[in-house]
N, C-alpha and C positions, 0 to 999 in steps of 0.2 A: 521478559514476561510474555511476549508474544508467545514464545514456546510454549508455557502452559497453558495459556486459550485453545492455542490449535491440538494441546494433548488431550485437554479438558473433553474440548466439540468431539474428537474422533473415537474418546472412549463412552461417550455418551451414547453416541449414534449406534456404536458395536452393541449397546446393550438395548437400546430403544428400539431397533429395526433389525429383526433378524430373516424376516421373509416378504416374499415379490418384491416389487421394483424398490422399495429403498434400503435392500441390503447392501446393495450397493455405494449408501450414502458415505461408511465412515472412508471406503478407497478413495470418494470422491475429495474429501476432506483432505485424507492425506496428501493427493495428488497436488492441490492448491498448496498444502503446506510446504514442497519440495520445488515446485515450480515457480513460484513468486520470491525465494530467498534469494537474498544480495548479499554477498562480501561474507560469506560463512562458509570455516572453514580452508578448504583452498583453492576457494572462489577466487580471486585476484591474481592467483598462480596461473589458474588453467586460463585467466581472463587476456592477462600478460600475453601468454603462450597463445591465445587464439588468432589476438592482432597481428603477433611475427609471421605467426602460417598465413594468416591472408597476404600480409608483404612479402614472403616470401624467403622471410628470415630464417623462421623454424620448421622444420619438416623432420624432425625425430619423432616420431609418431604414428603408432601402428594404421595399416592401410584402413579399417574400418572405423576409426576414428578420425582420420585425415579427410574420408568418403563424409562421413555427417558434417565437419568443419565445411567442407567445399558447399554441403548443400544450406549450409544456416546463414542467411541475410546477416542475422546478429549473432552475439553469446548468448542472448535471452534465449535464442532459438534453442540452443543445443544444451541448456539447463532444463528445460519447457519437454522438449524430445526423450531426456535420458529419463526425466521424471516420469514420464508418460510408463514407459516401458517398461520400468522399476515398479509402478503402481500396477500396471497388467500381471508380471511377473509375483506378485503378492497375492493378486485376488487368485490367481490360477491355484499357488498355493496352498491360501486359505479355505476356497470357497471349492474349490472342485478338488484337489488331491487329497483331502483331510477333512475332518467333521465339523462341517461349521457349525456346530453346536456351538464349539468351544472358543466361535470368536473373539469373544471379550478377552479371554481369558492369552488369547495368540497377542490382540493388541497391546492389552496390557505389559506382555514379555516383551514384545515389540519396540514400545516407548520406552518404559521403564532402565532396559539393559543400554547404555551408553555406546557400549562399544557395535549396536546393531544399526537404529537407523541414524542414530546422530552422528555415528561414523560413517558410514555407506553415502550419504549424500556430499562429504566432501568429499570422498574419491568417485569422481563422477565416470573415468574411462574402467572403473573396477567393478563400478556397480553396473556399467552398461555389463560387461560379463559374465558377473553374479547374475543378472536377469533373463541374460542370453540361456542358462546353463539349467535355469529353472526352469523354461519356457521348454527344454528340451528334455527334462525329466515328467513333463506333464504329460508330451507325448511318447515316453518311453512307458507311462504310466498306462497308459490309454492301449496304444499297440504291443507293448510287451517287446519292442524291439529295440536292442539296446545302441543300434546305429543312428538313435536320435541324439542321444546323450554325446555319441562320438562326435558327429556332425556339429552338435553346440557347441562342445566344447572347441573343435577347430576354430568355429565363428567365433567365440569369445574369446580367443586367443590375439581377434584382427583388432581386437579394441585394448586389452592389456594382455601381453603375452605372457606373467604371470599364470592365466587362464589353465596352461597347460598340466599346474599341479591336480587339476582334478581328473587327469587321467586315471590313477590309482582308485577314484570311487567308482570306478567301473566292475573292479572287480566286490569290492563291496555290496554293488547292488544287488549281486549274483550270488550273494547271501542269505538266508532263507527263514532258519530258525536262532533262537538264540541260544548262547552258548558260555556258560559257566566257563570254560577254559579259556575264551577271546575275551571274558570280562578281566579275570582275573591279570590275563596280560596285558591290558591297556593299562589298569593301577600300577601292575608292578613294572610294566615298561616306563611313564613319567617318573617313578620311584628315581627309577637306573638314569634315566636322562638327566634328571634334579639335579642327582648326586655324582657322576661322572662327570667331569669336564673334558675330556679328552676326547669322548665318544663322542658328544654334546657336539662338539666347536669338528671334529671330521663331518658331522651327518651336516652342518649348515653349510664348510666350505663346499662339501661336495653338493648340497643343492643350490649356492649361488652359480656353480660353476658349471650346471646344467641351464637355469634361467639366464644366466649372463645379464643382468640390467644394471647397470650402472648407480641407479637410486640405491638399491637394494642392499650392496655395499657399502653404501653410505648408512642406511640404518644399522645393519648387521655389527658397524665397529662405531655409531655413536654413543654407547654404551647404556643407554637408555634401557630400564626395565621396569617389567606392571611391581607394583606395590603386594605385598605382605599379605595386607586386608583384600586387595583382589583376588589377587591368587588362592586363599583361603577360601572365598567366597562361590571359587569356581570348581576347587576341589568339594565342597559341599557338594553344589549340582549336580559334579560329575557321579558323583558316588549314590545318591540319591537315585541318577535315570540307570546306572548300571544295577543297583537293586533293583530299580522298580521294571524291569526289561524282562524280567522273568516272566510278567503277566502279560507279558502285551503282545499286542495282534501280531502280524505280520508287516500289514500295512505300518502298525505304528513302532516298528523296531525299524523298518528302512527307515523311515527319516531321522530313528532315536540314534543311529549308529553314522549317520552323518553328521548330527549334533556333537556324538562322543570324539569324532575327528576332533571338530572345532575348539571342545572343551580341552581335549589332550595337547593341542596346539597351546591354547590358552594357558592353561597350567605352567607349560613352558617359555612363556615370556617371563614368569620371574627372571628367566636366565637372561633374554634377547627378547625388545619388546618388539622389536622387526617382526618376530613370526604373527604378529598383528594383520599384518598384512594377507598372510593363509588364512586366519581365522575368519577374515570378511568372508570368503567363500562360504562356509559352513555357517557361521553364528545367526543368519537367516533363520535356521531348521531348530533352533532354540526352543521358540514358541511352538511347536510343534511338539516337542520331545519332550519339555515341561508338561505341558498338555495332557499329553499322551501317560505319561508320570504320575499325573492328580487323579488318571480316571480310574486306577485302581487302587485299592486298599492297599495301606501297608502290612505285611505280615511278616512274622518271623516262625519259620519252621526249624526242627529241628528235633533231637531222639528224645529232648527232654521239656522242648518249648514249642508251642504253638499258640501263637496270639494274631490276630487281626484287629488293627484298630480301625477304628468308625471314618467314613467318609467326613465326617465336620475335621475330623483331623489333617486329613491331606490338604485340605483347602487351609487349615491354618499354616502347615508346610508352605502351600505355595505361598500365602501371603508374604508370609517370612523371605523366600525366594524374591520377590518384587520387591519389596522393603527393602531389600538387603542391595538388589539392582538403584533401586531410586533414589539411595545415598551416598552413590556413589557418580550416580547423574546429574547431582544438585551441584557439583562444580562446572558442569557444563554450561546448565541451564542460567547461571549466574556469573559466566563468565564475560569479561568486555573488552578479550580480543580477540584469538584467533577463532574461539567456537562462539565468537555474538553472532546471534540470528535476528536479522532484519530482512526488510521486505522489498520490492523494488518500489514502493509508495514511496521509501524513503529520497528516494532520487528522482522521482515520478516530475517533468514527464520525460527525463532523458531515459533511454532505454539503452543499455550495456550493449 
């Protein structure tokens, strides 16, 4: 139940304080939400793995995450650290590359979607990456120079080498207007993935066998995959932001088509829930693409139809969209092993 307190305060504050100094409040919230959790997750993995690298035991571990390890007294330290950076990497997002008008409406996607932050905080050396990759699209944002994003993503590569798959959104970025024919091939490309096995099981061996990590293999053949109702739910979205991309800015198709990455990936864990692991990278840009999705009408044009429905409608849309996220969250939030979230009060005053 703690979970819902800490979801409760930060969707609160997203709606109560939208300008001067306590816009800031709901990131602060969040910050303490990710910073003070104990044993959630796989927390007691990386915990395990901290102590062998201080002894000397473990040292499989990329150089900029072995660099934080050397410099943390404690794990608390380096829970504390990665939060931090994860929270910066969010406000940059929300608040300066996108309209923060529409904050509630980001948080909301935020919390609600399971697979975004209640996933991201237990992969703690993934989301240092994911926030490395952000932090370097803010100022690719800013300068127009696409050698920041490059630069990041090296950097986040020192923390999970994974990192390296978001080379290809490079050229992505360098995308400009939207495109009936790139919609239509993202649908009918997951169609062909779904339903091919052969194609499917070459395009994974050949990208385990460019990342080479050892874990990866081990998800890849535990045979694990998302659920029916998931998958359903994602294909909804995805179909949703590709209709609704035809109205949208500029600014808000770049992040809708790094969302459509993540949702395409998504899709494709019916097959292999490993590709879970890609999806961290993009399902950040969710709340954004949502967003971006509700701010215009939906319309249907056509030689014989033309109807626009009313803005109260989109927003019953999104609801639905959250609804449909927060039912599928509710086995998180109520779970009492590996996803319990407690606090370090609970151990207080030992500190990890």
């Amino acid at each position: 139940m703690v979970n819902l307190f800490f979801f409760t305060v930060i969707l609160l504050l997203s709606i109560s304080w939208k300008k001067g100094k306590f816009k800031r409040a709901p990131y602060i919230a969040l910050f303490i939400y990710m910073a003070i959790r104990y044993g959630y997750g796989d927390y007691f993995s990386y915990l395990d793995r901290f102590y062998k690298f201080k002894q000397g035991i473990d040292s499989s571990f990329e150089p900029g995450y072995e660099l934080l390890m050397k410099a943390a007294p404690n794990f608390t330290f380096v829970i504390v650290a990665s939060s931090a950076v994860f929270t910066i990497a969010i406000y940059l997002l929300f608040e300066k590359m996108c309209d923060a008008k529409y904050r509630t409406v980001y948080f909301a996607v935020l919390i609600a979607n399971p697979y975004i932050l209640l996933m991201d905080i237990s992969a703690i050396r993934q989301t240092m990456a994911l926030s490395i990759f952000i932090i370097g699209v803010y100022f690719y944002q800013k300068q127009r120079n696409i050698l920041y994003v490059i630069f990041a993503i090296l950097l986040a590569a020192q923390f999970h080498i994974s990192a390296y798959v978001l080379l290809p959104t490079l050229l992505i970025m360098q995308l400009s207007r939207y495109s009936k024919t790139r919609a239509i091939a993202v649908a009918a490309g997951c169609g062909v993935l779904l339903l091919g096995n052969q194609l499917f099981d070459k395009l994974i061996n050949w990208g385990l066998s460019l990342l080479n990590i050892a874990n990866y293999y081990y998800y890849a053949g535990n045979g694990f995959k998302n659920s029916l109702g998931a998958t359903l739910t994602c294909i909804a979205v995805l179909l949703f932001l590709l209709w609704q991309a035809r109205s949208m800015t500029k600014n808000e198709l770049f992040w809708t088509r790094l969302a459509v990455v993540g949702m395409t990936l998504e899709v494709l864990q019916m097959k292999m829930q490993m590709l879970g692991r890609l999806v961290m990278y993009f399902n950040i840009f969710y709340p954004i693409a949502i967003a971006a999705a509700l701010r215009h009408p939906i319309t249907f044009q056509g030689s014989k139809i033309n109807y626009k429905f009313s803005k109260e409608f989109n927003w019953i849309v999104g609801s639905c969209i959250i609804a449909l996220y927060a039912w599928k969250m509710r086995l998180y939030l109520f779970d009492d092993g590996f996803w319990k979230y407690s606090t370090l009060f609970s151990v207080f005053p030992e500190i990890p």
